[in-house]
N, C-alpha and C positions, 0 to 999 in steps of 0.2 A: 394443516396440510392433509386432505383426505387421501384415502388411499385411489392410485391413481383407477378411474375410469375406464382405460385402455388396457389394463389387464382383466376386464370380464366382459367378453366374445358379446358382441351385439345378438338379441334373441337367445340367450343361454337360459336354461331353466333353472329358476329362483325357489328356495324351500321355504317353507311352513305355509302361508295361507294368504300373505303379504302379495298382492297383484305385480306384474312383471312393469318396471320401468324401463321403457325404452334407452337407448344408449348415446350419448350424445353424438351430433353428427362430429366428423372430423374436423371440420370448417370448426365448428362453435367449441373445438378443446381446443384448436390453435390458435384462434380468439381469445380464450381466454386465459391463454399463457401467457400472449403478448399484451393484453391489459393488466393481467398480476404483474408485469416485468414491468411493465411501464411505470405502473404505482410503487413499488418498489424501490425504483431508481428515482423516478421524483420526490416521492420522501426522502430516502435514506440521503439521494446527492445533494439534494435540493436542502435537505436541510442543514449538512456540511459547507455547504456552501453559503446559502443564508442567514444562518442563525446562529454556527459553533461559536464565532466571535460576532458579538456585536455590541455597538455602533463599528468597532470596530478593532483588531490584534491588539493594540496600544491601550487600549481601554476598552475591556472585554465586561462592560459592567452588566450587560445582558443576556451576553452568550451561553448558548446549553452546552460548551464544548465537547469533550468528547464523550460524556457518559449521557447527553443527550443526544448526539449521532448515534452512538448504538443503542438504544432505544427508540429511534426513527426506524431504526434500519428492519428491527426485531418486531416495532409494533406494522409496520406496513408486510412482513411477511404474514404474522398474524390476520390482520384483516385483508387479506388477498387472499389466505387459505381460505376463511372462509367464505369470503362472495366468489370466489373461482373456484377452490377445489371441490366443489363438489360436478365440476364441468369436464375440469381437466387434469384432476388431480391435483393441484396445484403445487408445480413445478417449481417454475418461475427463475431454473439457473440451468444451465445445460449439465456441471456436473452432476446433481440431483436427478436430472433424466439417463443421466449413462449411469450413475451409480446406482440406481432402481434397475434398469434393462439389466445389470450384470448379476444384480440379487435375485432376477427372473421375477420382479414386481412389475415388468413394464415388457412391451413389445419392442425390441429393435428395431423391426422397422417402423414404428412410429416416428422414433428417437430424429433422425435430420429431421421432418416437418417442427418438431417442438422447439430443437435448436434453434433455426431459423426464425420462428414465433417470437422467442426471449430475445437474441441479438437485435430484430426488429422493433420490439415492441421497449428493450434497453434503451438504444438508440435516439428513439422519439422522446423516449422520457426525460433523458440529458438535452434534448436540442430542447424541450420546453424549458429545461430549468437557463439554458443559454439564451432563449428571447426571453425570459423574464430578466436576467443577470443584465441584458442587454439595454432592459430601460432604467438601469440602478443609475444613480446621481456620479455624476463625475465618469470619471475612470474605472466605474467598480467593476463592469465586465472584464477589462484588460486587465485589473490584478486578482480576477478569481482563475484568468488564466495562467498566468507569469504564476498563482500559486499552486497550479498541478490544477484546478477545479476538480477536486476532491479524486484523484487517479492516485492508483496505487503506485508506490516505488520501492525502491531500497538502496544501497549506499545515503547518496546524499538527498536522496529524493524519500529518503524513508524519514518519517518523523519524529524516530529515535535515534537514527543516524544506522541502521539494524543492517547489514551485506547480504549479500547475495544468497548465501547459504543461509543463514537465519530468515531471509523471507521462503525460500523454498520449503523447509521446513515447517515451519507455521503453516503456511497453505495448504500443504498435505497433511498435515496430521490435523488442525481442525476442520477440513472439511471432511476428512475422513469421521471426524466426530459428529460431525453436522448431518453425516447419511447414516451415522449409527442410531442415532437421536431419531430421523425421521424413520427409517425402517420398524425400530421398535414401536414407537406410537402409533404406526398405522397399521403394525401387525393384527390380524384377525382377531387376537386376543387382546386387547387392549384397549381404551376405553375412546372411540374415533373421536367422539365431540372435545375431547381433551385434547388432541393430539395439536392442532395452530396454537394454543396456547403453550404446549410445552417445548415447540420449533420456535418458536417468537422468540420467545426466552433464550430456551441454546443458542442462538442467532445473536442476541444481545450479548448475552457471555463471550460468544465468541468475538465478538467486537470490542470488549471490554479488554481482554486478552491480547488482542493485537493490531488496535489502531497502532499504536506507539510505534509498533515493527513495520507493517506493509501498509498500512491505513484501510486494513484488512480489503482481502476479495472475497471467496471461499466461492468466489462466483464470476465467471467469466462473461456473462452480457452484463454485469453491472462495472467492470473492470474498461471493457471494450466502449462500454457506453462514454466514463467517464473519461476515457484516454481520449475519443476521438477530439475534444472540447480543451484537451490540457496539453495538446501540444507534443512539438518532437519530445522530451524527453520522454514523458510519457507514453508515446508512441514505442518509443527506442524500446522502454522496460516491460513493455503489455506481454511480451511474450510467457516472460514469465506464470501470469497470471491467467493467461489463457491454459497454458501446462499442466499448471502443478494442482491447481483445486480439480479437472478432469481425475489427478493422477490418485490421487485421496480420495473421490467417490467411488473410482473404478475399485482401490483396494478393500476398502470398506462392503462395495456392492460385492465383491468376488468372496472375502472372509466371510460375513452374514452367515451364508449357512449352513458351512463347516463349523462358524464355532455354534452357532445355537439351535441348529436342527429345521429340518422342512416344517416341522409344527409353527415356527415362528414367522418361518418367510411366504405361507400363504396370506 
């Protein structure tokens, strides 16, 4: 995930001897938020959805279950950073845009156009994995729904049985890890070509950590994408999840840097 493009002023002047690159238009960074978003959520849901169990729960003799969803989840961040962030930064989740704008990496008023892009381009990426679910043999759309199609919950909707309080928690505090992760690797001082590789991975870990509790969000257009497909309960619990990863990047984006100095958050 490169450092975002939006925070260096179109036509600013560029040091040592390297020619000035133009800035990308606004169209082509919210383009290319909402195709990281897309690919994201058709990996990461799509593959929750198609592949954790298969042929199928009762005989899961080929399924990647859960340490292969989070590794969908982490490898599609990874390759979106790279074929996108170099466009848009590569966002690809609304709290990652607020939690950059609060760390002063990002333009607030970018911030709604981006949100917008990711919800949109979430969206489509779940209605694709739903016309594909939709030509599955038998009944298999109707129980990928009846089974949340991979949306986040808690109480009994959670897949370790985890309440309310323990999903709020998880939420915020790894997504708060998840913008500590990217601030650092996209810092000026850091090594950029590294940085989707070492977000990919945090991203995996962090799905490793808490499918079990909320069937992890840490990301609100991939929560909303998959709620809309999974039904009233899912509906009922989005809010949460809409919330709490916002409330984790904001804090993460605001601490930055007071604790490790302006040297890190250019």
């Amino acid at each position: 995930m490169a450092r975002s493009t939006a925070s260096v002023p179109a036509g600013a002047p560029t040091t040592g001897t390297a020619p000035s690159v133009p800035s990308p238009t606004l169209t082509g960074r919210l383009a290319a938020e909402a195709l990281g978003t897309f690919l994201l959520v058709l990996g990461g849901v799509g593959t929750a959805v198609f592949a954790a169990n298969f042929p199928d729960a009762e005989s899961n003799t080929l399924g990647v279950g859960f340490l292969g969803v989070a590794l969908a989840f982490g490898l599609t961040v990874l390759v979106g950073a790279y074929a996108f962030g170099p466009v848009s930064g590569g966002h690809f989740n609304p709290a990652v845009t607020l939690g950059l704008a609060a760390a002063g990496r990002f333009a607030w008023r970018d911030a709604p156009g981006y949100l917008v892009a990711q919800l949109v381009g979430g969206v489509i990426g779940s209605s694709v994995v739903a016309a594909i679910a939709a030509g599955g043999e038998g009944d298999f759309f109707t129980a990928a729904r009846e089974g949340g199609f991979a949306s986040n919950g808690f109480g009994e909707h959670s897949p370790g049985g985890f309440g309310l309080g323990a999903a709020i928690l998880t939420e915020v505090v790894l997504t708060a890890v998840f913008l500590l992760v990217i601030l650092g690797t996209t810092a000026r001082v850091a090594a950029p070509g590294l940085a989707p590789l070492a977000i990919g991975l945090s991203l995996t870990l962090i799905h490793l950590i808490s499918i079990p509790v909320t069937n992890t969000s840490v990301n609100p257009a991939r929560s909303l994408a998959s709620a809309i497909w999974g039904g009233g309960d899912a509906l009922a619990q989005l809010w949460v999840f809409l919330v709490f990863p916002v409330v984790g990047g904001l804090v993460a984006g605001f601490l930055y840097r007071p604790l490790f100095g302006r040297s890190m958050t250019e």
